[in-house]
C-alpha positions in Angstrom: 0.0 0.0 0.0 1.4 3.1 -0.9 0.7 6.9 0.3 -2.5 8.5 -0.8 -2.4 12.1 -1.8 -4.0 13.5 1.4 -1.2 11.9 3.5 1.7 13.6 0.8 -0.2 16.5 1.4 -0.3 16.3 4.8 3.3 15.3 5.1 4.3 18.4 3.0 2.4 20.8 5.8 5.0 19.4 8.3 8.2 19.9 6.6 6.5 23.4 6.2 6.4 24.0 9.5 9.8 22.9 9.8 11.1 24.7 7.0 9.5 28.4 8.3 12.1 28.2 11.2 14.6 27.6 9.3 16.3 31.4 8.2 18.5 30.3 5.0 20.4 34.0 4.5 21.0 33.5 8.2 22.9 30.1 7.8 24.6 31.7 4.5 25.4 34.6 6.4 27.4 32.0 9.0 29.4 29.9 6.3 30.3 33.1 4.7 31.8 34.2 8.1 32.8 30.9 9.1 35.4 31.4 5.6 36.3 34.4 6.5 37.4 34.7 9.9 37.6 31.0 10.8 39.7 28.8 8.3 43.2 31.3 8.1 44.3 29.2 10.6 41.7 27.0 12.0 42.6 26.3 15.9 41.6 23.4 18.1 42.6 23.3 21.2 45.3 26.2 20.6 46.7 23.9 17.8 46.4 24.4 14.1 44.5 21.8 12.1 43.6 23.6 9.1 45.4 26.2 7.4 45.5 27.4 3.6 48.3 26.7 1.1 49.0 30.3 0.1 46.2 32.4 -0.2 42.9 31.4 1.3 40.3 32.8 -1.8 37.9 31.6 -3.6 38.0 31.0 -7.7 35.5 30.4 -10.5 36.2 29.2 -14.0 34.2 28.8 -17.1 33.0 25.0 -17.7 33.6 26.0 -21.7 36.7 27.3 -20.8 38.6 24.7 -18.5 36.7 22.1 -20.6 39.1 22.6 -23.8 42.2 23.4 -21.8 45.5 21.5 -22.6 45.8 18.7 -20.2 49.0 19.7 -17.5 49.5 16.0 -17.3 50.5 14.2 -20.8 49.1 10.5 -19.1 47.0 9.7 -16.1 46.1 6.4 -14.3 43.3 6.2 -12.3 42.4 3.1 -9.5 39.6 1.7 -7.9 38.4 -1.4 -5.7 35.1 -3.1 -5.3 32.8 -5.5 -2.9 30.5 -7.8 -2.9 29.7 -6.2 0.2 30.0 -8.0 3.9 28.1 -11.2 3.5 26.5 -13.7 6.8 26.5 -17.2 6.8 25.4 -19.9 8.8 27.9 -21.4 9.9 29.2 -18.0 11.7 31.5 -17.5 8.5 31.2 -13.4 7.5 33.2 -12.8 4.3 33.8 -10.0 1.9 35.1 -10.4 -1.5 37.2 -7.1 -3.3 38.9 -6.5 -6.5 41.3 -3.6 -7.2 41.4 -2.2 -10.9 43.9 0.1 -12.5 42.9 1.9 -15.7 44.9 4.1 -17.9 44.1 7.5 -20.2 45.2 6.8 -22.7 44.3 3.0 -22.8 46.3 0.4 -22.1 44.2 -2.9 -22.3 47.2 -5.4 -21.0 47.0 -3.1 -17.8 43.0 -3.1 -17.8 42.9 -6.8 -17.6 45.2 -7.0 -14.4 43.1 -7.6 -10.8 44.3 -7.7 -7.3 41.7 -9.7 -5.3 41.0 -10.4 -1.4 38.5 -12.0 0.2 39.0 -11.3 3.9 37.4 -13.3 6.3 35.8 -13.7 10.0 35.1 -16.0 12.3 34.0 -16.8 16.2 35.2 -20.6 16.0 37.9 -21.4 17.3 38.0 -24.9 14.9 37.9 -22.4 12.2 41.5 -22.5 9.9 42.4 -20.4 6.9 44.7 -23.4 4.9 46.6 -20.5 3.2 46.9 -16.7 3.3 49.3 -16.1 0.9 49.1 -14.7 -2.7 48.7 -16.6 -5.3 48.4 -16.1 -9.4 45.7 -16.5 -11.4 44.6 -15.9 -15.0 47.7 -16.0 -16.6 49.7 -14.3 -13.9 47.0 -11.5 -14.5 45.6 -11.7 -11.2 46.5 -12.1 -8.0 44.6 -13.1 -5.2 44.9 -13.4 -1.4 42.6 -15.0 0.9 43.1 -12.8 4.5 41.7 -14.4 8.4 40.0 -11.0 10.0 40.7 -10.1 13.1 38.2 -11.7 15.8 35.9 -8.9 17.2 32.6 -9.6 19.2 30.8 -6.6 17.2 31.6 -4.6 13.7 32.3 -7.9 12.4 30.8 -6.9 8.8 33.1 -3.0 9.1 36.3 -5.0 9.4 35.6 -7.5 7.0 34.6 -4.8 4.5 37.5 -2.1 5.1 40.1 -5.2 5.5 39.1 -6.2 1.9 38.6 -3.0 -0.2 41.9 -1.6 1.1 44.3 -4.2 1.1 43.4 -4.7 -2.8 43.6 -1.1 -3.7 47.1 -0.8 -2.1 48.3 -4.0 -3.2 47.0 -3.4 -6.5 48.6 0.5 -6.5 51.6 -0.6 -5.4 52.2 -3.4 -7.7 51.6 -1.5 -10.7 53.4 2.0 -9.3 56.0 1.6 -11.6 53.7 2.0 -15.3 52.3 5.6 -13.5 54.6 7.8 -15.9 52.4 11.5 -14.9 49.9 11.3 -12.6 48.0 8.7 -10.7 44.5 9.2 -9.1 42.9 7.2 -6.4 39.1 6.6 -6.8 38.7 7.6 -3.0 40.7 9.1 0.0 44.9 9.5 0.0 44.4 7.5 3.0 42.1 4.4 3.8 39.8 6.8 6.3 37.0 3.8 6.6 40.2 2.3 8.5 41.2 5.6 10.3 38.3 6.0 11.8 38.0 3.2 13.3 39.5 5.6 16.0 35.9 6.8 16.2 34.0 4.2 16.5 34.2 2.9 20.0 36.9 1.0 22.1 36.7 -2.4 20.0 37.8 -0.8 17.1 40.1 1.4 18.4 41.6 -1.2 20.1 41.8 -3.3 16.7 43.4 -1.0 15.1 46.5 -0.1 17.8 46.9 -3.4 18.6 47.0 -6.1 15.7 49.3 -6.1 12.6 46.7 -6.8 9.7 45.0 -3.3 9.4 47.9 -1.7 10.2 49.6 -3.5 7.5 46.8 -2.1 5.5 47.8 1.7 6.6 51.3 1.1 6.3 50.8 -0.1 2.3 49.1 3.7 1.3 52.9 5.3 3.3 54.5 3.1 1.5 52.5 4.4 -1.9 53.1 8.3 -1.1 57.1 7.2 -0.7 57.3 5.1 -3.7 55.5 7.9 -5.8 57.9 10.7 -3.8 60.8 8.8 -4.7 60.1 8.3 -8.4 58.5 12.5 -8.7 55.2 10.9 -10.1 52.4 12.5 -8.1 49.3 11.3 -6.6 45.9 12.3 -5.9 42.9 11.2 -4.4 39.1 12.2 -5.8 36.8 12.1 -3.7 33.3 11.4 -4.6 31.1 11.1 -1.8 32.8 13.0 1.3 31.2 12.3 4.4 33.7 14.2 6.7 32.2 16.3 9.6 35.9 17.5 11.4 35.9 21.2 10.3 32.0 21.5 11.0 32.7 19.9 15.0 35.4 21.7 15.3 33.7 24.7 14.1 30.8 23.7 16.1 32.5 23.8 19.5 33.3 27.5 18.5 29.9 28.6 18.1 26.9 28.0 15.4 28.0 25.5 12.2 24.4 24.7 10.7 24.9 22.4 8.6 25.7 18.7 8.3 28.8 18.0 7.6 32.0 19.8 5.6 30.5 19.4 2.4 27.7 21.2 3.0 29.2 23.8 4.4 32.0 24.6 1.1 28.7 23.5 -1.3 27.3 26.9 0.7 30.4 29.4 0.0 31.4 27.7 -3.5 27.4 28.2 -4.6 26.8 31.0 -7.5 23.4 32.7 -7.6 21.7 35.4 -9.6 19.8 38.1 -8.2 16.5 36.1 -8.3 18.4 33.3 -5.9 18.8 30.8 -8.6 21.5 28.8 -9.2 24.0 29.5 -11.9 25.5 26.5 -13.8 27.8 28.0 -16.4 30.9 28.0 -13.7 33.5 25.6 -12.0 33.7 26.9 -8.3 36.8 25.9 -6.2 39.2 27.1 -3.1 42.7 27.1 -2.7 44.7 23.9 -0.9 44.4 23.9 2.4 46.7 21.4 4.7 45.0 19.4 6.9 45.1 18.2 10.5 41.9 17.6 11.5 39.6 14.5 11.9 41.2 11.3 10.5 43.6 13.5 8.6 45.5 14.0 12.2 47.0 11.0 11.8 49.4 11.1 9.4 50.0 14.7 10.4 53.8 15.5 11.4 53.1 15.5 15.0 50.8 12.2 14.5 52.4 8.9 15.3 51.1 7.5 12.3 50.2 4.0 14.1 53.5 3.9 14.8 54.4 3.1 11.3 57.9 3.7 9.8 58.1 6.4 7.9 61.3 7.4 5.5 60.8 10.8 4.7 60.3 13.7 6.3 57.0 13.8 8.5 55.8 16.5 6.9 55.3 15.2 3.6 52.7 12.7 4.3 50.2 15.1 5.6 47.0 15.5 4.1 46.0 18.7 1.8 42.9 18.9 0.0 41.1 21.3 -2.2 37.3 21.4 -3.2 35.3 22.1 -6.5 31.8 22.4 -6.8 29.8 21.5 -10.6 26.8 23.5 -9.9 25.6 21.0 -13.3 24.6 18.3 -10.9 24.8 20.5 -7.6 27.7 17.9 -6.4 31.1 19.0 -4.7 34.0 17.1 -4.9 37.1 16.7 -2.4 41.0 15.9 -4.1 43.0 14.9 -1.7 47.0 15.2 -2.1 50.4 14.6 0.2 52.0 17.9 1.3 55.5 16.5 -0.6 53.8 17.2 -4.0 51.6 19.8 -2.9 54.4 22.5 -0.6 55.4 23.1 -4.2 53.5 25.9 -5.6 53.7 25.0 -10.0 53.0 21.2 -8.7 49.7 21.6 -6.8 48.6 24.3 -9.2 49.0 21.8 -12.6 47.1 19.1 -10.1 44.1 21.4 -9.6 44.1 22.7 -13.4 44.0 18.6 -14.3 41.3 17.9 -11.9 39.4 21.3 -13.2 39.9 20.6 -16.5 38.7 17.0 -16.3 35.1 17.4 -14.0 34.7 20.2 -16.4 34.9 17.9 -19.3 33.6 15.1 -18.0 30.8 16.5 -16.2 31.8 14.1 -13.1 34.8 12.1 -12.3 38.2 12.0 -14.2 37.9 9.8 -16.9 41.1 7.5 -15.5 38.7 7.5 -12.3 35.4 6.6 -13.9 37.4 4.2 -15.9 39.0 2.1 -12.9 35.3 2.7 -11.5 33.8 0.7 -14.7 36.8 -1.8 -14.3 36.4 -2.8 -10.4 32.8 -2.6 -9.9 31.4 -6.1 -9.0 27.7 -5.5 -10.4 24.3 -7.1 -8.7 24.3 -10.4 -11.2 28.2 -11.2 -10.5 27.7 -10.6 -6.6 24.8 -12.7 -7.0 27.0 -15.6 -8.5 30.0 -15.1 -6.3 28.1 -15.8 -3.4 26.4 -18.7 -4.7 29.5 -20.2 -5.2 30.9 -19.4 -1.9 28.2 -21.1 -0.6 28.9 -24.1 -2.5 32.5 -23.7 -0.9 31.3 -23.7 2.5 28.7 -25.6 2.0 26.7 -23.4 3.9 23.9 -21.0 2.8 23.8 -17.4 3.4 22.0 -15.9 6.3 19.3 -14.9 4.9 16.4 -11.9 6.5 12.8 -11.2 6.1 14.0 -8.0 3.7 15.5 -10.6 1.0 12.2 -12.2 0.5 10.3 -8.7 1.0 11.9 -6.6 -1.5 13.4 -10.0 -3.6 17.1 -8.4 -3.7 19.9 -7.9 -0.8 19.6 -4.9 1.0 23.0 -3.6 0.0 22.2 -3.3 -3.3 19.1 -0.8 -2.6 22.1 1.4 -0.8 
């Protein structure tokens, strides 16, 4: 049974009601401040977590323009991983399956076929034994694979299995193929595995996890290992974000006074938006910031005061932290974060041919970097293959998934209605 009109109706007259307390110029009126006063250096508690690379201002570009631009960067490789998403079954078993694509622009097909796979896995018996954990080839020597025991946990089970598996084959996979990256290579995601990082965040288990056993940590010390292999050979890296969920300048902001809105992308989608004098929304115009160097949030960690985990680190402490700048398409109202280490970046021509790559490319694209949306295409495990993998992983275990009511309600997994 679906809603009738009278009960769209009447829940339109409540988000009225809510809506007519809600001042909009007000909460602009704050960002605007909040950009102004606040972010030149941001302080928390009497240390400095955010400050701006050069000048802290705010740019615009033509879409046309940036669009047919020369490309800074002759060659760029873009890489990505995908899940089947953390799976139940009845024997206890909780698995997640992930492959890790590279692509190139231009193409390089030999590359596209290559695969780094992990399927990590978790269990509460104590009979339970992984035979093997090592890698192993497949395909030709195309692929290689890696079954991975999870760290036990009594809770978060599925977050462990999941982060253990799409991070370990991205790194792997980046750091296998490093040495084809001639110009520029672009992670489909964070610099840094943050679903790991925060961890930190999510209660004691997890925290725990993550300062006391080797595996994730491993995981963490891989993406280091990236920035210094990339440092060493003067090949830079990026990461594009997508889908930034990060609330660390907004609570730090917060515990300063009034930050109305969610999280941090809501709050640079406010100062980056264009308007007319009738308050609509102009589309004809790339909006961006400068770089800003991070310490804030998860980005603390690999900060120069941060201990990293304890990790190793080869170079100086400084170059691993986290700077980021942001553009805004006002096309599809979507912001996008790109994420860089502060050894590329501290150079001024370097992190300006970075940003005029990434410009040019949304601009052009209308989205994503096409090396990105390539390695997207590449990784991506979609509904019918998830589907089969799991059928024969049952087959494996000879034991069926764990099944719930929502499977036989809506006739799909929940995941894939995410």
């Amino acid at each position: 049974m679906t809603l009738d009109p009278i009960h769209v109706d009447g829940i339109a007259r409540l988000a009225g009601r809510v809506s007519r307390g809600v001042d909009e110029r007000d909460q602009q009126d704050v960002a605007e401040t909040v950009w102004a006063e606040f972010l030149d250096p941001l302080y928390c508690d009497g240390s400095t977590v955010l400050e701006p690379l050069g000048e802290q201002v705010r740019h615009e570009g033509a879409i046309e323009d940036l669009a047919l631009q020369d490309p800074p960067f002759e060659s760029q490789h873009g890489l990505d991983s995908g899940t089947i998403n953390p799976t139940t079954f009845k024997n206890g078993l909780v698995i997640d399956v992930s492959q890790a694509a590279m692509a190139a622009v231009p193409s390089d097909l030999e590359l596209h076929r290559g695969r780094t796979i992990v399927m990590t896995v978790h269990s509460t018996d104590d009979t339970y034994v992984l035979s093997a954990d090592d890698w192993q080839m497949d395909d030709e020597g195309y692929v290689r694979q890696r079954a991975l025991h999870a760290p036990r946990v009594d809770r978060y089970e599925q977050n462990v299995v999941h982060a253990l598996a799409l991070y370990l084959a991205e790194s792997e996979h980046a750091l296998t193929n490093a040495e084809v990256v001639e110009d520029l290579l672009v992670l489909d995601g964070p610099l840094y595995p943050t679903g790991l990082l925060k961890w930190t965040e999510h209660g004691t288990e997890l925290a725990d996890l993550l300062a006391e056993d080797q595996r994730p940590r491993d995981v963490v010390a891989n993406y280091v290992a990236l920035v210094e292999r990339f440092v060493e050979r003067d090949v830079p890296l990026v990461g594009f974000v997508k889908n930034s969920t990060s609330k660390a300048i907004t609570r730090v902001v917060r515990d300063r006074g009034n930050a109305p809105w969610a999280n941090d992308s809501a709050f640079f989608t406010r100062v980056l938006t264009r308007r007319d004098d009738r308050g609509e929304r102009l589309t004809d115009a790339l909006t961006f910031t400068n770089w800003f160097r991070s310490r804030v949030g998860t980005d603390a960690t690999m900060a120069a005061d941060g201990d990293a985990l304890g990790i190793e680190r080869s170079l100086d402490p400084e170059a691993y932290e986290v700077t980021f700048f942001v553009v805004y398409d006002p096309r599809d109202d979507l912001l996008y974060r790109v994420e860089a280490p502060y050894a590329f970046t501290r150079d001024e021509r370097t992190r300006e041919r970075l940003r005029m790559q990434v410009l040019r490319d949304v601009a052009a694209e209308e989205g994503p970097p096409l090396a990105v949306a390539k390695a997207d295409e590449l990784a991506h495990i979609d509904r019918g293959a998830k589907a089969q993998l799991r059928g024969r992983i049952e087959d494996a275990f000879e034991a069926d998934r764990q099944r719930e009511y929502d499977d036989k309600r809506w006739g799909v997994d929940v995941d894939e209605l995410v």
